[in-house]
C-alpha positions as CSV (number, residue, x, y, z in Angstrom):
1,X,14.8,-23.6,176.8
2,X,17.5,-25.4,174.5
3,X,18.8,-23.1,171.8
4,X,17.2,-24.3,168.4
5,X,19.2,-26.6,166.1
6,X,21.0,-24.0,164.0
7,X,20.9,-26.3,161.0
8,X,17.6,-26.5,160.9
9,X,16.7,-22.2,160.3
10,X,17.3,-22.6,156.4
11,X,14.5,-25.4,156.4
12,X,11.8,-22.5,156.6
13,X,10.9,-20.7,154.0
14,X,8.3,-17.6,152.9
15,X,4.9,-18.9,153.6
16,X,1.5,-17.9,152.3
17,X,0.5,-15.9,154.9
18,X,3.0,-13.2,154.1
19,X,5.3,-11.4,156.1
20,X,5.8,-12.9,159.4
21,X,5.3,-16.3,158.6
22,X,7.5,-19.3,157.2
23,X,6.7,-23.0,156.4
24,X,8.8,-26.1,156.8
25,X,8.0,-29.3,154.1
26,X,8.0,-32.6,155.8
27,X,9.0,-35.3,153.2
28,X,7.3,-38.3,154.4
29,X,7.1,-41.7,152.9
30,X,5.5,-41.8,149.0
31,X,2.0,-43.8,148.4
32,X,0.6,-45.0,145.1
33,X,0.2,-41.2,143.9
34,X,3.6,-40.3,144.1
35,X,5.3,-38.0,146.8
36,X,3.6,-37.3,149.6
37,X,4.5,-34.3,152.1
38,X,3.1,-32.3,155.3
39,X,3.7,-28.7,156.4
40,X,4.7,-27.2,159.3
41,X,4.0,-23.5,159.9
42,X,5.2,-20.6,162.3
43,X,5.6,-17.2,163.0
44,X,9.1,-15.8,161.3
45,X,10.5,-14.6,164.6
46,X,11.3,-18.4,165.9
47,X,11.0,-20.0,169.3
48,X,10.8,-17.1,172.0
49,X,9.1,-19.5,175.1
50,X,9.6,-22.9,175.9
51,X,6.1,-23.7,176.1
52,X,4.1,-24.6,172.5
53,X,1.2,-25.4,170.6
54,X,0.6,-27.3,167.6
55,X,-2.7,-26.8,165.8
56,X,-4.2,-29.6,163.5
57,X,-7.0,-28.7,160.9
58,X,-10.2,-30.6,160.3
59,X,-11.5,-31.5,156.8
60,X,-11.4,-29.3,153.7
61,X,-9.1,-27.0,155.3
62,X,-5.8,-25.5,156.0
63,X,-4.2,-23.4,159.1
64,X,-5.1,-19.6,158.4
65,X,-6.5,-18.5,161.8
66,X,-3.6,-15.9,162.7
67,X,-5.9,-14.9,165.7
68,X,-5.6,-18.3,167.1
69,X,-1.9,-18.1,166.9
70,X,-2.0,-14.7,168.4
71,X,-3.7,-15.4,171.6
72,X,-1.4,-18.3,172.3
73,X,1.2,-15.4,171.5
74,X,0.2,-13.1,174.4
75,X,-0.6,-16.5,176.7
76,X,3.4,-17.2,176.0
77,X,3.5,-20.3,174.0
78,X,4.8,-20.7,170.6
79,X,2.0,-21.1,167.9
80,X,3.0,-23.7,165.4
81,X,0.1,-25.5,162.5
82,X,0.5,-28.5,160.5
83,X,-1.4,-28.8,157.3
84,X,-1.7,-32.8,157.1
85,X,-0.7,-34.2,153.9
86,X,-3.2,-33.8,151.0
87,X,-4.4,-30.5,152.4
88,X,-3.9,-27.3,152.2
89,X,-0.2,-26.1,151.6
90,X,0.2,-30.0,151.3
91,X,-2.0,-31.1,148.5
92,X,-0.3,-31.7,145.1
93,X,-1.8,-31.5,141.6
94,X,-1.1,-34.9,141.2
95,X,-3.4,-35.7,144.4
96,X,-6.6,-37.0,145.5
97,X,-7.5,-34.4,148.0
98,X,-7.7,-35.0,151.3
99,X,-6.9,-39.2,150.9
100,X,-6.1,-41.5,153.1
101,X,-6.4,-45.3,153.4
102,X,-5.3,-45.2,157.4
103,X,-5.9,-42.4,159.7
104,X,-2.6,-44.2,161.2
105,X,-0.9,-43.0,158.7
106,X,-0.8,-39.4,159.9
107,X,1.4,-40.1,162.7
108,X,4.3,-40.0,160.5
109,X,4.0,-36.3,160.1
110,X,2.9,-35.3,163.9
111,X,5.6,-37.2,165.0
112,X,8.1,-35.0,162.7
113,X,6.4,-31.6,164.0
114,X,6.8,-33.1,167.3
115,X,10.2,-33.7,166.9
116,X,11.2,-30.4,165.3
117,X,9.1,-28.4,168.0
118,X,10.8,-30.0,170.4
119,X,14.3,-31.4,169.6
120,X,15.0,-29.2,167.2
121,X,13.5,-25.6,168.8
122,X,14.1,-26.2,172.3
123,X,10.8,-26.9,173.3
124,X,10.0,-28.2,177.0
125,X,5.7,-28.6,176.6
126,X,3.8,-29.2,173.6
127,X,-0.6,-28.6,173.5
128,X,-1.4,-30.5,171.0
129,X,-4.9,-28.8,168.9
130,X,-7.4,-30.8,166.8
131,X,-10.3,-29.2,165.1
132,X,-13.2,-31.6,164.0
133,X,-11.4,-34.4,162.1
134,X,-8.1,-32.6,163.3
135,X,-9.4,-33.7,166.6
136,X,-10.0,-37.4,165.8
137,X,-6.8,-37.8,163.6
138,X,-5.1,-36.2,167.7
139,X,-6.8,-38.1,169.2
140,X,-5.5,-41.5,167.8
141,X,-1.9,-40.2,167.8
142,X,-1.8,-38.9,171.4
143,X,-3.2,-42.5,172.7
144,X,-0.7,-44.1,170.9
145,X,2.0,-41.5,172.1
146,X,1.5,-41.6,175.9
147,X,1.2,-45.2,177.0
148,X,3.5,-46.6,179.8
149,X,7.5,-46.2,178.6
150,X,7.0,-43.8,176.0
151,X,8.5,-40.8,175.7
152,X,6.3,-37.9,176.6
153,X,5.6,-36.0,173.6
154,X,2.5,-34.6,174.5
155,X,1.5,-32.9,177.4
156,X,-2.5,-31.8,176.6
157,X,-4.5,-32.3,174.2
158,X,-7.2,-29.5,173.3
159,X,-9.8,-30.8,170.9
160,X,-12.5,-28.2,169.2
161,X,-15.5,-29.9,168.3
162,X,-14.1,-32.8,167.3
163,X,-15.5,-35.4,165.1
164,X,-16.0,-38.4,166.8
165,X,-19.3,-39.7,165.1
166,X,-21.5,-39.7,161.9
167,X,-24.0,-37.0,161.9
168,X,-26.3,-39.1,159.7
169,X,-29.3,-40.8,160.1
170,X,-29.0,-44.2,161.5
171,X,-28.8,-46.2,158.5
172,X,-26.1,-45.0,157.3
173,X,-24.5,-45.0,160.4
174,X,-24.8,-48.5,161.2
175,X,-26.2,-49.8,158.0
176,X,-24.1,-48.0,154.8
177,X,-20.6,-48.6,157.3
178,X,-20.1,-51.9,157.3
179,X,-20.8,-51.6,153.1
180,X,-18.4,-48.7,152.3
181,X,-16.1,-50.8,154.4
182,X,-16.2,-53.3,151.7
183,X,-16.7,-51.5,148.8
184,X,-13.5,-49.3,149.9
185,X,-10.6,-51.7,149.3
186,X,-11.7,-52.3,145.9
187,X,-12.7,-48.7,144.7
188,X,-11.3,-46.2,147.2
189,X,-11.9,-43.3,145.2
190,X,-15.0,-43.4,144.2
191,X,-17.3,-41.0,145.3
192,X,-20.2,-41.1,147.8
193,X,-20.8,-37.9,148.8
194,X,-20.1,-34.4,149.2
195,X,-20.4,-31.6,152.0
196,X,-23.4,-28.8,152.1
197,X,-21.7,-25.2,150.8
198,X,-23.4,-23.3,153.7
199,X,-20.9,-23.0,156.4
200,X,-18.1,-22.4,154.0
201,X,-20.4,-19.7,152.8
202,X,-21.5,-18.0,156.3
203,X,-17.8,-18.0,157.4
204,X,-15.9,-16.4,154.4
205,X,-15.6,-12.7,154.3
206,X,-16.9,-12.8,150.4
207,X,-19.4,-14.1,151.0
208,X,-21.1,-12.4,154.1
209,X,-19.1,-14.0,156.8
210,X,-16.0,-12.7,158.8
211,X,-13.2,-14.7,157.4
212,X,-10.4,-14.5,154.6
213,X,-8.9,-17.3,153.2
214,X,-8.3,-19.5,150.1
215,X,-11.3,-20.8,148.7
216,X,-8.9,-22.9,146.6
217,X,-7.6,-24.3,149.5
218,X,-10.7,-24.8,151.3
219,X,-13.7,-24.2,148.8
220,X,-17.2,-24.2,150.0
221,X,-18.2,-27.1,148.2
222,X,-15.6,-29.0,150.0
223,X,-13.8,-32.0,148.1
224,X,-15.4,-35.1,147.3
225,X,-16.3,-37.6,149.9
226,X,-14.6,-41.1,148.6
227,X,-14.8,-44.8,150.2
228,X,-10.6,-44.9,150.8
229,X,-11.4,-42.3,153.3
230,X,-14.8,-43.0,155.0
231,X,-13.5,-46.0,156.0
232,X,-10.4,-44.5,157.2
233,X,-12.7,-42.1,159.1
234,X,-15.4,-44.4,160.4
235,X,-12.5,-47.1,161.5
236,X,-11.2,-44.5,163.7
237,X,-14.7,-43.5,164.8
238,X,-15.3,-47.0,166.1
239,X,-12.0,-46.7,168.3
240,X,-12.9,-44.0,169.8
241,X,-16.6,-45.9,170.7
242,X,-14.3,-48.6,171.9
243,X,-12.4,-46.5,174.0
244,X,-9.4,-44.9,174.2
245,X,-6.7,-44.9,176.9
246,X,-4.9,-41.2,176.2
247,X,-2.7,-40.1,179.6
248,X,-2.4,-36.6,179.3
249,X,-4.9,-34.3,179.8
250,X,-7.5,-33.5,177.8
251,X,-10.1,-30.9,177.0
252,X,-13.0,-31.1,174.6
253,X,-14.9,-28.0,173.7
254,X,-18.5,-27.8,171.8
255,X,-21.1,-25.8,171.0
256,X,-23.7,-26.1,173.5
257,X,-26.3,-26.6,170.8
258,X,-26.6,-28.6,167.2
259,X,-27.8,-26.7,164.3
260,X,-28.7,-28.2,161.0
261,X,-25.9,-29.4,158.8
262,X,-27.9,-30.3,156.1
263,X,-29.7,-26.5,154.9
264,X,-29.2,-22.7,155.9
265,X,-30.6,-21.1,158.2
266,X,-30.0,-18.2,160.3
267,X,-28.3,-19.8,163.3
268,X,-25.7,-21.6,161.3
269,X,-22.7,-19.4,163.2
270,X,-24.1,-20.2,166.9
271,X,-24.7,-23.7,166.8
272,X,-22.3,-26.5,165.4
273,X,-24.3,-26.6,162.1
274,X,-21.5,-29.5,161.1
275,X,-21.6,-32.4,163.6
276,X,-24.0,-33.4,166.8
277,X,-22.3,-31.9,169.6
278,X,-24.7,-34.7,172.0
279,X,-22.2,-37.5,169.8
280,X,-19.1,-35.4,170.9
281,X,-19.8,-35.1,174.4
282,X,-20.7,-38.6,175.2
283,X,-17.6,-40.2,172.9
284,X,-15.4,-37.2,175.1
285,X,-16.2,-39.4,178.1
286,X,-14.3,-42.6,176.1
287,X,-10.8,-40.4,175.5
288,X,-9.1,-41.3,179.0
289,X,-9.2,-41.0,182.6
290,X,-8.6,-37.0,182.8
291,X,-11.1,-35.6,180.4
292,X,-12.8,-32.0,181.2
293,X,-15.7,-31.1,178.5
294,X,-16.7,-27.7,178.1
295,X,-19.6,-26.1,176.1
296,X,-19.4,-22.6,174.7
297,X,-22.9,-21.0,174.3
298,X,-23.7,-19.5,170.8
299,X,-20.1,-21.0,169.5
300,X,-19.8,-22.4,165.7
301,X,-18.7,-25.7,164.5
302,X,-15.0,-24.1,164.8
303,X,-15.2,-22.4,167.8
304,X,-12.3,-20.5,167.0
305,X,-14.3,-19.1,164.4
306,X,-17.2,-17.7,166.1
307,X,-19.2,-14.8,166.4
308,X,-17.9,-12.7,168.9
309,X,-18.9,-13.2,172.3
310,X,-18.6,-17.1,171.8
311,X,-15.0,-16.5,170.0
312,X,-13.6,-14.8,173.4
313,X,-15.4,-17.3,175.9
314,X,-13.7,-19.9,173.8
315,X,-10.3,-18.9,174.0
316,X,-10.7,-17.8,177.7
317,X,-12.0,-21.6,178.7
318,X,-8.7,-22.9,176.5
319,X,-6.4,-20.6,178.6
320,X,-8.1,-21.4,182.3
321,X,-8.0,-25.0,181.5
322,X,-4.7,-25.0,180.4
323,X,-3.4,-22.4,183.1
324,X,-5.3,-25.0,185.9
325,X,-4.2,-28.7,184.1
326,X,-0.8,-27.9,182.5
327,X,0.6,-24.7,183.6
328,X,0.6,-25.7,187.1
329,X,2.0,-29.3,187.3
C-alpha cells in the first residue's frame, strides 16, 4: 500500500460518532442555495490495508452503522461512508434537504472520496456500497466510471436493496411520471409527498427497535418528497430500465419477501417493508454482464439493519461474494 498523503491527515477532524471516528468536508461546486458540501467518514486510526470500502446511504439518512464498518474491519478492508450532500453531516440550515435536480450530480463527491481513498491513503481496491437510493445514485456513477479507457476506480459494487423502481400503484408509476416531470422544472420544491413513519419507528432503539441514531438527522417522518427530486429519481429509474452497462462486478442483495410499505404491521423488520424486492431483482438483471443477486430470508429493507439471524447471513453473503469475485482475481 502507498503511504497516505501526509498533507492530507489535518483535513479530518472529530466526528459525530465520538471517539474513534473523524470526518473530512468535501467542498464541491455551489447551486442556487448557496454552498454545497459532502462528507467523508472513517475510523481515527487511518488506512491499515490496502483494500477498502466506501458506503453510500439511501434516503433520509446518514452513515451510523459502526457494525457495518466493523465487519469490513475484521474482513481487512478499510471502512470509509460518504454522507451525500444535503444529508446528514452534509445538510445545511440554509438547505432543502435531501435536493437535487440531477442524480449526475453526485458524482462530483464520489469521485473526491474516490480519489482521497485512493490517491491520497494508498488504497489499491475500492467496494463501492449503496443502500436503497444509495444503490441507484452507485449505480449510475459506477457505469459511468468503468467504461473502456477509464481509469479503474471501482472494483465491485455491492448494492443493498436498492431502489430501482416506484413502489406505487401503476398510475403513478407510469401515469403521475411523465406529469411531475413537467411540473418539476417550474416548481421543484413543491411538495408531493411524504414517507410512512413506521420503519423509522421499528428500527430506532426509542422507540422499540434496535438502533441509535439522530432522529434530527434521519427523522421518522422522513423529509418532504418534492418534484426537483422525483424527477431526478425517476430519470435515473428509467436508465436503469434501459439498461446499464457497469464492468465490474456486482452484487445485489434483497429481502426475499415484500412487506407493506404503506401501514404497520408485525413483519415490518423481515420483509423489505420499503420497496418491492420482485422490481429490484428483475432491474438487477439490467446492471451489466457480471451481476450475482442474492436474497436474504427474514432481512429488512436495510439489510444491514436486521433482526439477527438475517443481519449475520447478510454480511456472510457480502464477504463470500466478495472473497469469490474480488478477492481472488
Amino acid at each position: 500500500m502507498d503511504t497516505p498523503h501526509p498533507a492530507s491527515d489535518a483535513l479530518w477532524q472529530p466526528d459525530i460518532l465520538g471517539d474513534g471516528w473523524v470526518a473530512r468536508t468535501l467542498h464541491l461546486a455551489p447551486d442556487a442555495e448557496g454552498e454545497v458540501v459532502a462528507t467523508l467518514v472513517r475510523r481515527a486510526t487511518g488506512p491499515a490495508t490496502g483494500k477498502a470500502v466506501l458506503y453510500v446511504h439511501g434516503f433520509v439518512d446518514y452513515f451510523f452503522q459502526t457494525h457495518m464498518a466493523d465487519a469490513f474491519a475484521e474482513h481487512g478492508y478499510d471502512f470509509y461512508a460518504l454522507d451525500l450532500r444535503k444529508y446528514g453531516r452534509s445538510l445545511r440550515s440554509y438547505q432543502t434537504p435531501n435536493d437535487i435536480s440531477r442524480l449526475s450530480d453526485y458524482a462530483e463527491e464520489l469521485d473526491a472520496a474516490a480519489r482521497i481513498i485512493r490517491l491520497e491513503e494508498g488504497h489499491d481496491e475500492l467496494v463501492v456500497v449503496g443502500h436503497s437510493t444509495g444503490g441507484l445514485i452507485t449505480s449510475l456513477w459506477a457505469d459511468a466510471r468503468t467504461q473502456p479507457g477509464r481509469p479503474v476506480v471501482i472494483d465491485a459494487l455491492v448494492l443493498n436493496s436498492p431502489w430501482f423502481d416506484l413502489n406505487e400503484p401503476w398510475f403513478t408509476r407510469v401515469v403521475a411520471t411523465p406529469v411531475i416531470d413537467l411540473l418539476a422544472p417550474l416548481a421543484p420544491h413543491v411538495q408531493i409527498g411524504s414517507l410512512a413513519p413506521h420503519y423509522g419507528r421499528a428500527l430506532h432503539a426509542g422507540s422499540g427497535g434496535e438502533w441509535e441514531y439522530d432522529l434530527h438527522l434521519k427523522p421518522h417522518e422522513g423529509f418532504p418528497v418534492r418534484a426537483g427530486w422525483f424527477r431526478a429519481i425517476r430519470r435515473g429509474h428509467a436508465q436503469v430500465a434501459r439498461g446499464l452497462d457497469i464492468r465490474c462486478p456486482v452484487l445485489v442483495l434483497t429481502s426475499d419477501t415484500s412487506g407493506d410499505a404503506k401501514n404497520w404491521h408485525e413483519e415490518i423488520l423481515s420483509t423489505d417493508s420499503v420497496l418491492d424486492v420482485a422490481q429490484i431483482r428483475e432491474r438487477a438483471r439490467r446492471l451489466g454482464d457480471d451481476v450475482t443477486v442474492v436474497p436474504v430470508h427474514g432481512g429488512a429493507h436495510d439489510l444491514s439493519l436486521s433482526p439477527e439471524p438475517a443481519r449475520s447471513t447478510f454480511f456472510a453473503e457480502v464477504f463470500r461474494w466478495l472473497a469469490q469475485r474480488v478477492e481472488r482475481r
